[in-house]
C-alpha positions in Angstrom: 138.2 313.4 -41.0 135.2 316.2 -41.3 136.0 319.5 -39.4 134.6 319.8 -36.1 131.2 321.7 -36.5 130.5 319.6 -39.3 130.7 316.6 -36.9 128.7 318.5 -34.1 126.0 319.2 -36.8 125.7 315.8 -37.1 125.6 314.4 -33.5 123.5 317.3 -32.0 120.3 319.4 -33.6 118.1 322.0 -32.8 115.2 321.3 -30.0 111.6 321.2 -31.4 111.0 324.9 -29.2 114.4 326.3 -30.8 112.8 325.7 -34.2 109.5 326.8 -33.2 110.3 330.1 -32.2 112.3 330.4 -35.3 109.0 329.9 -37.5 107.9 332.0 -35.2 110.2 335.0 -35.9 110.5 334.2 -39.5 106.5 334.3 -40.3 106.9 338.2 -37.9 109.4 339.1 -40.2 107.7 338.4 -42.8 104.5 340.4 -42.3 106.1 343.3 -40.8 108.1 344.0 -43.4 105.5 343.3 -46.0 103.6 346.0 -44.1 106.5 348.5 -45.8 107.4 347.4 -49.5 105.8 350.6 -50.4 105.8 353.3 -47.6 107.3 354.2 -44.3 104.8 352.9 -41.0 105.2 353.8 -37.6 104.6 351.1 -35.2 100.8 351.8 -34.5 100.2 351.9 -38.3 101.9 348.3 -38.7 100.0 346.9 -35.6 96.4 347.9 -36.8 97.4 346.5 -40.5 98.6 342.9 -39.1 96.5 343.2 -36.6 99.3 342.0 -34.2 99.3 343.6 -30.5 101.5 347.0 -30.6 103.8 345.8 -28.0 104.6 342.8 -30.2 105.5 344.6 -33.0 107.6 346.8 -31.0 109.8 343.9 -30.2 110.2 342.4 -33.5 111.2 346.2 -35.0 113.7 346.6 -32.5 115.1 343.1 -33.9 114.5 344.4 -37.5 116.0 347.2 -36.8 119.2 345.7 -35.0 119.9 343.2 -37.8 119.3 345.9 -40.7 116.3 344.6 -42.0 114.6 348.7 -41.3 115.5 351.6 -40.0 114.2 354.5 -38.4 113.3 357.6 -41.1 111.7 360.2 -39.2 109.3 361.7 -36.7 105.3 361.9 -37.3 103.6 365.8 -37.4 102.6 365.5 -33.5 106.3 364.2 -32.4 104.7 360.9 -31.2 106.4 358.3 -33.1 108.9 356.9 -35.5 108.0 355.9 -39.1 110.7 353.0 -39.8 111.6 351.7 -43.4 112.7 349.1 -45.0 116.9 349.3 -45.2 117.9 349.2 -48.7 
């Protein structure tokens, strides 16, 4: 007899918009973070290099940033906004 979650893996899976959004976050992920292999980026400086919408990129660093993926290093000149890094 398998364990439990191994049986409920079997019976149930993911919904097609469950692993949509996850392609979704994954691809995100990946071109944010690509954005800081070599420097530090605020968020306006990642937005106009992706060319993804500022408030969007807000959202996925904040989930970066909650999960470890970056983290916040310091303050621009004019006190405006946060450079984030990758978390090593």
């Amino acid at each position: 007899m398998g364990k439990t979650i191994d049986i409920i893996k079997q019976k149930r899976s993911a919904s097609e918009a469950a692993k949509q959004s996850m392609k979704d976050y994954n691809s995100m992920k990946k071109k944010i973070l690509a954005t800081m292999e070599t420097d530090q980026k605020s968020i306006p400086e990642i937005a106009k290099e992706t060319e993804i919408p500022l408030n969007v990129v807000t959202y996925y660093l904040m989930t970066l940033q909650k999960f470890g993926f970056v983290e916040v290093s310091e303050l621009d000149d004019m006190d405006e906004y946060y450079f984030y890094k990758l978390k090593k």
